[in-house]
Structures are given as C-alpha cells and as structure tokens.
C-alpha positions as CSV (number, residue, x, y, z in Angstrom):
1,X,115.3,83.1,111.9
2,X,113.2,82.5,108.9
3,X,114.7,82.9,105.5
4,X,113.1,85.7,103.2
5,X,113.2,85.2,99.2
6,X,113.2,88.3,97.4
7,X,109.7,88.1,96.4
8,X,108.6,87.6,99.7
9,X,110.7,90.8,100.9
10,X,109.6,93.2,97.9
11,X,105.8,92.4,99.0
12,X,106.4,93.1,102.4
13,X,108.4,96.4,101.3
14,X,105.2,97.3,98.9
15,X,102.7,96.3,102.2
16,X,105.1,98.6,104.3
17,X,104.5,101.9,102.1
18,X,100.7,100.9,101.2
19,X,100.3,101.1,105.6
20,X,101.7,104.7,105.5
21,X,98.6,107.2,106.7
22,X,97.0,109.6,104.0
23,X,99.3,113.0,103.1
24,X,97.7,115.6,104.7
25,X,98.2,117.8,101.2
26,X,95.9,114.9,99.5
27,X,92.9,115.6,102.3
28,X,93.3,119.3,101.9
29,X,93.3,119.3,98.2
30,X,90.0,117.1,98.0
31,X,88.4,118.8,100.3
32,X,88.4,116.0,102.9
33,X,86.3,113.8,100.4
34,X,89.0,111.3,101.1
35,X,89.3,111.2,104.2
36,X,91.5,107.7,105.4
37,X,93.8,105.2,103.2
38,X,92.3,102.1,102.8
39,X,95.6,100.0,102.8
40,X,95.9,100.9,106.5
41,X,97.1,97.6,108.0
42,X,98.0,96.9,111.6
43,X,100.9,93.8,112.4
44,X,99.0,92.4,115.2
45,X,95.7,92.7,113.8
46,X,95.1,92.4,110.1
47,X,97.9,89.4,108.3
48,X,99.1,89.5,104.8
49,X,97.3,86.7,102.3
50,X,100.6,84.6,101.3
C-alpha cells in the first residue's frame, strides 16, 4: 500500500468533486448554454499531472 501525504490526499479529494457531472438546476437555469463540466475525468482513462 502506498503512503498518501496530506497534500497528495486533499488534491485527490479536490479532483474527486471537480469529476462530479453538471447540476441539472445549472443547465436549466442557462438555458442549456452549458451544457457538460469540463473537469469530467475518467480513472482509467485520463491521469492526474503530479
């Protein structure tokens, strides 16, 4: 098991609520002009710069 320093954690906690998908209240209330977060990150596919 690897250890994790407390930076390291709190940037993979920030990375974790930046991957969430788009409130549906936010699309509604811009009329779908915003359509998609751009922080969308997958595990497998996209890493995190170090």
């Amino acid at each position: 098991m690897s250890r994790k320093t407390r930076a390291t954690k709190m940037m993979l906690a920030k990375k974790a609520k930046q991957s969430r998908r788009m409130p549906l209240l936010a699309r509604l209330r811009t009329h779908t002009r915003l359509q998609q977060n751009l922080f969308r990150r997958d595990w497998r596919r996209t890493k995190i710069k170090k």
